[in-house]
C-alpha positions as CSV (number, residue, x, y, z in Angstrom):
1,X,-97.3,-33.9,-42.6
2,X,-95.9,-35.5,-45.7
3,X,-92.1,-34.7,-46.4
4,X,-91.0,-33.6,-49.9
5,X,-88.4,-36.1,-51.5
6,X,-86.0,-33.7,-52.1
7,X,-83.1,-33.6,-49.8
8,X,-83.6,-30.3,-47.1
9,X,-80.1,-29.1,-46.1
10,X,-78.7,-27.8,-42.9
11,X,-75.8,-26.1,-41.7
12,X,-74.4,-26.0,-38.6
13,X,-70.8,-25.8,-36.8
14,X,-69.6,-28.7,-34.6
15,X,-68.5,-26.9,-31.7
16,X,-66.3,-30.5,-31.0
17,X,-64.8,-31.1,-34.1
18,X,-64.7,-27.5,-34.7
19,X,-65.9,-28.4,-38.3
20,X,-68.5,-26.1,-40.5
21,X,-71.0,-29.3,-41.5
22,X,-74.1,-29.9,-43.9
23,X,-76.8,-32.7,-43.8
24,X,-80.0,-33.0,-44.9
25,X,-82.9,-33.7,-42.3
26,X,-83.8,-37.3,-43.5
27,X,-80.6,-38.9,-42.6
28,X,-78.6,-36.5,-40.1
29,X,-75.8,-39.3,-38.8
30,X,-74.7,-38.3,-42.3
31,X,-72.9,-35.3,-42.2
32,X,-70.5,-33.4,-44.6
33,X,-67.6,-31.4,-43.0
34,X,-67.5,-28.5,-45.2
35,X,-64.5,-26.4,-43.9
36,X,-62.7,-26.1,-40.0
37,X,-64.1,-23.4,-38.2
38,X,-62.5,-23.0,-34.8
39,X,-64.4,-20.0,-33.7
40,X,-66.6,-19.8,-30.8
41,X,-69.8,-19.1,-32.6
42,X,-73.3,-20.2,-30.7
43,X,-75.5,-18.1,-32.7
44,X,-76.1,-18.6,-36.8
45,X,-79.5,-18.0,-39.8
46,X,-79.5,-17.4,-42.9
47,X,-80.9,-13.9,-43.7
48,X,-83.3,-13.0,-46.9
49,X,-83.0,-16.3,-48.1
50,X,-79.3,-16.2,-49.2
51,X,-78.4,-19.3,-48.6
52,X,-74.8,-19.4,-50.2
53,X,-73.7,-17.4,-46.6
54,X,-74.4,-18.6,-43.7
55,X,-74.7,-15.2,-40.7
56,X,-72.8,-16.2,-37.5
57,X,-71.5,-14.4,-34.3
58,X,-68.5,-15.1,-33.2
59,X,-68.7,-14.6,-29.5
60,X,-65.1,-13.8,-28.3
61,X,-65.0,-10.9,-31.0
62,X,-69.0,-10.3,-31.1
63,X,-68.1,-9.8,-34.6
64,X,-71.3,-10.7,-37.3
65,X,-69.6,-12.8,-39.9
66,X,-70.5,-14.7,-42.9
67,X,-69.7,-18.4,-43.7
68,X,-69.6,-19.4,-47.6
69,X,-71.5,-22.8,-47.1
70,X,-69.4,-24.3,-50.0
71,X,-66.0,-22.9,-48.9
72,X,-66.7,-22.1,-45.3
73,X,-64.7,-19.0,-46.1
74,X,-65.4,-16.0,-43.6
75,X,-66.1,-12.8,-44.3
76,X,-67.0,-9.9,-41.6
77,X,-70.1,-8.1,-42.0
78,X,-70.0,-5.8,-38.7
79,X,-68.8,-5.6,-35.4
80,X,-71.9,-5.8,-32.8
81,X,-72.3,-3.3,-29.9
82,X,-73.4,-6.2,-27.1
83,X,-75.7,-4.4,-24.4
84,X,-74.3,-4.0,-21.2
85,X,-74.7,-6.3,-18.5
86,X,-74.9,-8.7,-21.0
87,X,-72.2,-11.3,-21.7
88,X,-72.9,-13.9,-24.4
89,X,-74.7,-14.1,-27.4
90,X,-76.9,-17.2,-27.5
91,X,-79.0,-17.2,-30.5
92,X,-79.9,-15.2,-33.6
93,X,-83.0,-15.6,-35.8
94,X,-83.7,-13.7,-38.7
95,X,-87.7,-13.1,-39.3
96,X,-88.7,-12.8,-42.7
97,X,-91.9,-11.2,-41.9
98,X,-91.1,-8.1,-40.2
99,X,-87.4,-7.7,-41.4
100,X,-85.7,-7.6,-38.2
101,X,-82.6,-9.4,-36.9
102,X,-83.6,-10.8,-33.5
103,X,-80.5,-11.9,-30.6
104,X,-80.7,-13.3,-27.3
105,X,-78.1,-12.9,-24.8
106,X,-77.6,-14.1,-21.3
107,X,-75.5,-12.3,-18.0
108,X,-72.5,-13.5,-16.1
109,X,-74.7,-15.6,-14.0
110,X,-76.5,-17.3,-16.7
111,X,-79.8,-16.1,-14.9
112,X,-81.2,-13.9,-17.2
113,X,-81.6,-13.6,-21.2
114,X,-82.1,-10.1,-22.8
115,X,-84.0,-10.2,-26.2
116,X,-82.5,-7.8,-28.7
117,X,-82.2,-6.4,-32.5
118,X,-79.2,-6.0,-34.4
119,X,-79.1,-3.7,-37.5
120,X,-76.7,-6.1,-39.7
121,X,-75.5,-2.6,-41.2
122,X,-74.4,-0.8,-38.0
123,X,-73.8,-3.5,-35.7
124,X,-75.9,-1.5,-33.0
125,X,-77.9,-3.8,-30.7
126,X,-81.2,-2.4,-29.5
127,X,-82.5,-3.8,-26.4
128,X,-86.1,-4.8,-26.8
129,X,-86.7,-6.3,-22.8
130,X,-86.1,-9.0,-20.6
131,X,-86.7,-12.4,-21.7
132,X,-89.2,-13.6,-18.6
133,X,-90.5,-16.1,-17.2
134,X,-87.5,-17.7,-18.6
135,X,-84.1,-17.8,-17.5
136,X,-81.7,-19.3,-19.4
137,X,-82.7,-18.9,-23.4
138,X,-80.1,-21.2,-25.4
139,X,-81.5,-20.0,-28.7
140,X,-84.4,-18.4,-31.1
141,X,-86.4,-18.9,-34.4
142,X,-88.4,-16.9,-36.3
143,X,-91.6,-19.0,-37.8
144,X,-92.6,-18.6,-41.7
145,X,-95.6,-16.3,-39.1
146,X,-93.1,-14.0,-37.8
147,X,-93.9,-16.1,-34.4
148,X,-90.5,-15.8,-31.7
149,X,-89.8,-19.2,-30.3
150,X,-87.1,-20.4,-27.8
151,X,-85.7,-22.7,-25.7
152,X,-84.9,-22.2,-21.8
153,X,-82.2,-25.4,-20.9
154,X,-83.0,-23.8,-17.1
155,X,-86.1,-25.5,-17.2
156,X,-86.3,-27.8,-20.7
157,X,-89.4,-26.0,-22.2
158,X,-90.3,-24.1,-25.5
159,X,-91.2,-20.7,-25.2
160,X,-93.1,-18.4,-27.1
161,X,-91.9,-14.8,-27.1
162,X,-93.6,-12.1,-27.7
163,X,-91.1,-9.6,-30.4
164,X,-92.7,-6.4,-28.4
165,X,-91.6,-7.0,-25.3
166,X,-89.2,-9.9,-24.0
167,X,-92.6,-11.9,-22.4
168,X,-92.4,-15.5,-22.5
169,X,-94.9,-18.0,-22.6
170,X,-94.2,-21.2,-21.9
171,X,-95.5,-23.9,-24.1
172,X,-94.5,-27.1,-22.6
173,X,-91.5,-29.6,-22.0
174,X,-89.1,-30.5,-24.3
175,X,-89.2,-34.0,-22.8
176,X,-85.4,-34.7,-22.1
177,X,-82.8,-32.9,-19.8
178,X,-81.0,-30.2,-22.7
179,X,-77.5,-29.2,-21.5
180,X,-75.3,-26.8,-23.1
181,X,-75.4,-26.1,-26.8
182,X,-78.5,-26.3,-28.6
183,X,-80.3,-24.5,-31.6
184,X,-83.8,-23.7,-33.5
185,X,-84.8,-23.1,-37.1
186,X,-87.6,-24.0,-38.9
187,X,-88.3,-25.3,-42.1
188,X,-89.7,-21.8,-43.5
189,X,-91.9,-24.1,-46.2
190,X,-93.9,-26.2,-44.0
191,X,-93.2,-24.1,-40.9
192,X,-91.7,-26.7,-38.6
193,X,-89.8,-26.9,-36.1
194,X,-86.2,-28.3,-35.9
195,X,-83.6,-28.7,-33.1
196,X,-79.9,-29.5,-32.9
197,X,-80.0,-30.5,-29.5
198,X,-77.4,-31.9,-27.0
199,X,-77.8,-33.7,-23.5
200,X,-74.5,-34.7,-22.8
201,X,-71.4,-36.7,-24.0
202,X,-71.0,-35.3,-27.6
203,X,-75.1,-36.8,-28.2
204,X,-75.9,-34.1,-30.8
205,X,-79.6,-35.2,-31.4
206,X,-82.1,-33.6,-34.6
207,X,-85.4,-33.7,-33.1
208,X,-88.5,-32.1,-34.6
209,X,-90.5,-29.7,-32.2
210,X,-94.2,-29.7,-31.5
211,X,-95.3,-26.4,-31.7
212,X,-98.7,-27.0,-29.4
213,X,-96.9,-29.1,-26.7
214,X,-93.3,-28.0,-26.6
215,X,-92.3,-32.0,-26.8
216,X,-89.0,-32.7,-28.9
217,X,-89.2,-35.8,-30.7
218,X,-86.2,-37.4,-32.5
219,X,-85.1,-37.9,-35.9
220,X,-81.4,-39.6,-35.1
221,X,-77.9,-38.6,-34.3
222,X,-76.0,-35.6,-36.0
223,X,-72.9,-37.2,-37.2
224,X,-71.6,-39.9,-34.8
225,X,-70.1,-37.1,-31.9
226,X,-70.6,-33.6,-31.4
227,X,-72.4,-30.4,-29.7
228,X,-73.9,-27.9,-32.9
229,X,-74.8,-24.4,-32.8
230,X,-75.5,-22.1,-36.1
231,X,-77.8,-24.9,-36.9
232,X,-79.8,-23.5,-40.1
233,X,-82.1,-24.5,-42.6
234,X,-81.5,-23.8,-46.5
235,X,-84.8,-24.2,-47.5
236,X,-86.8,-20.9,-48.5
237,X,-90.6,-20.2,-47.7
238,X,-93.5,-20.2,-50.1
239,X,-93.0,-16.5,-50.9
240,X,-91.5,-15.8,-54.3
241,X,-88.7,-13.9,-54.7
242,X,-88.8,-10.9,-57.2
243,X,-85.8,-11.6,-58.8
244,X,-87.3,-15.0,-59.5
245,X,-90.8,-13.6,-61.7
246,X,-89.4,-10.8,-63.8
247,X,-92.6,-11.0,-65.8
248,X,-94.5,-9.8,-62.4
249,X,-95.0,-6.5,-61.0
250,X,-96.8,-4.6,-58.2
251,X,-97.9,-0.8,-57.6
252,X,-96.5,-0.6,-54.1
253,X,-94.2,-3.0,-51.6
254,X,-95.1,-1.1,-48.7
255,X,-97.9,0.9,-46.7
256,X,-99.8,2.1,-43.8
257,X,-103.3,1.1,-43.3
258,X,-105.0,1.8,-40.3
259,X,-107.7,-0.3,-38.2
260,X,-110.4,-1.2,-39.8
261,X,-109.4,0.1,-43.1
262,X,-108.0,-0.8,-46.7
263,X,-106.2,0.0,-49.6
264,X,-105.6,-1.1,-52.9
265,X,-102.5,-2.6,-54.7
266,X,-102.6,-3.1,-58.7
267,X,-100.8,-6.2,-59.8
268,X,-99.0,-6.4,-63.6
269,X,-97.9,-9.4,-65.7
270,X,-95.9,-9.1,-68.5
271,X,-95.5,-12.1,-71.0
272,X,-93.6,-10.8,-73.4
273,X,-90.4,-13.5,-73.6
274,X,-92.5,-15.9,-71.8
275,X,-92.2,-19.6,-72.8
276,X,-95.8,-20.8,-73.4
277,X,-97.4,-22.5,-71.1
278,X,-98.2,-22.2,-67.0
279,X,-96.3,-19.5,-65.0
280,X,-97.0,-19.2,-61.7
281,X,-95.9,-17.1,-58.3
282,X,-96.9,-16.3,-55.0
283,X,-97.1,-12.9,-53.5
284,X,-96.6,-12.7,-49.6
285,X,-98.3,-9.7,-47.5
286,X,-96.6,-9.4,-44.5
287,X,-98.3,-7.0,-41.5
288,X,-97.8,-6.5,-37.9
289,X,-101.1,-8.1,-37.3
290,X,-100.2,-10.8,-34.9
291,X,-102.9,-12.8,-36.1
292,X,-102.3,-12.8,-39.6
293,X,-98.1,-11.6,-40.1
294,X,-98.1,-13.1,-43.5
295,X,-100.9,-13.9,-46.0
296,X,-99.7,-15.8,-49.4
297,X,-101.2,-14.8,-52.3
298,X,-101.1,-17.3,-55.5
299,X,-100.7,-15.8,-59.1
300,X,-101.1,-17.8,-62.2
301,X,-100.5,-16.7,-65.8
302,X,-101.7,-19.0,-68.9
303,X,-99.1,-18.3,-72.2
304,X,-100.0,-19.4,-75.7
305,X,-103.3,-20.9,-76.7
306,X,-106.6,-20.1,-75.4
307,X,-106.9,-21.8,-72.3
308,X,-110.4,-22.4,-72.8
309,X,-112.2,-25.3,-74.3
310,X,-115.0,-26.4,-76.8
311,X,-117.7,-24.9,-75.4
312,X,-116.5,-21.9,-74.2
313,X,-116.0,-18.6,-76.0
């Protein structure tokens, strides 16, 4: 798959240098230190496509924080409610599709993962099941699908999970030995795959992850030393936002339609104000259909002259 030329940005914190960083994906050994950040945070995403704040848990507080990605500045959002028998959050992926704020954490021994949602509001945690067969889950992502992935460094495979229940599936190997810190997103516009990975010695590794075989292939070196967690990606999906088309509008945003059966939703345009020329959008349906969790929808509005040609009336 062809990459844009524009630079992709991601965030993540050095847990080493203890140093909020940016790159982009192209060239990852060159890395921008953005602000200290000496907390122990191994779980970070962006939520609703705010990238300006950067969502993190700091695990010796299990506070929800933000981290200004220009500043680094911190500011608390909530203080979690961690599940008992649970003992360190490992991962955090927000999923655009359904809305939800999905954690893992692991136990004292390391031996088993519990897959969770947090209401960013609250703080509450609500337990969803055990993460199985899988033992240790080092971190989540949320596709542009609505798909739960995951890595288990127990035994070096991707995992798909299912959001209902906690089952895993395994995929396949990542292909090298993953110790300690490591992290997931994906690139939300072409829907693949990155990890910030780590096998030992400060070797903090960008690799791209094949989604069929589980097999982690590498881009380069993050920096020249370190172990990063909060790893995130600043690039937004194909869905439009509405703030962003002003001009477009929609009967309803939400619904229930059972099996086997429809409903209707009017889309508006409004040009007044609009420069002439080509404006264009794209709607995103998002259902709990497995099979289908989001559907894009392209809209296209014409201003000024008749778009039609000699020859046509």
């Amino acid at each position: 798959m062809a990459r844009s030329a524009d630079p992709i940005i991601a965030y993540a914190v050095n847990l080493r240098s203890r140093n909020l960083v940016s790159f982009d994906l192209a060239t990852p050994a060159l890395t921008t230190t953005i602000a200290p950040q000496a907390r122990d945070i191994y779980a970070g995403d962006f939520f609703g496509g705010d990238f300006s704040r950067l969502h993190v848990i700091d695990n010796a507080t299990s506070q929800l924080m933000t981290l200004d990605t220009t500043t680094g500045a911190e500011s608390l959002v909530a203080a979690l409610t961690r599940p008992p028998g649970t003992a360190l959050w490992t991962g955090m992926a927000a999923d655009a599709v359904s809305g939800r704020v999905y954690v893992t954490l692991i136990d004292e021994s390391g031996e088993t993962t519990t897959l969770a949602t947090i209401d960013p509001a609250t703080g509450a945690a609500s337990v969803i099941g055990i993460v199985s067969p899988a033992t240790l889950v080092i971190d989540i992502a949320a596709s542009a699908t609505g798909d739960l992935y995951g890595v288990d460094i127990d035994n070096d495979s991707l995992i798909r999970i299912d959001k209902r229940s906690g089952f895993a599936t395994v995929i396949g190997p990542l292909g090298f030995d993953a110790n300690f810190a490591q992290d997931l997103d994906f690139d939300e516009r072409d829907n693949v795959l990155y990890m910030a990975s780590h096998a030992g010695n400060g070797d903090g590794t960008l690799r791209r992850v094949d989604l069929g075989t589980g097999h982690a292939t590498t881009i380069g070196r993050i920096g020249t030393s370190g172990q990063y967690d909060a790893f995130a990606i600043a690039r937004a999906g194909v869905c439009t936002q509405d703030i962003d088309v002003p001009w477009l509008s929609i009967s309803a945003t939400a619904g229930v339609v059972g099996p086997g059966d429809s409903d209707s939703v009017t889309v508006q345009v409004d040009s007044a104000g609009l420069a002439d020329g080509g404006h264009a959008a794209t709607l995103c349906l998002r259902t709990s259909d497995a099979g289908r969790g989001l559907t894009p929808i392209p809209v296209y509005l014409h201003v000024g002259d008749n778009v039609f040609r000699d020859g046509f009336e």
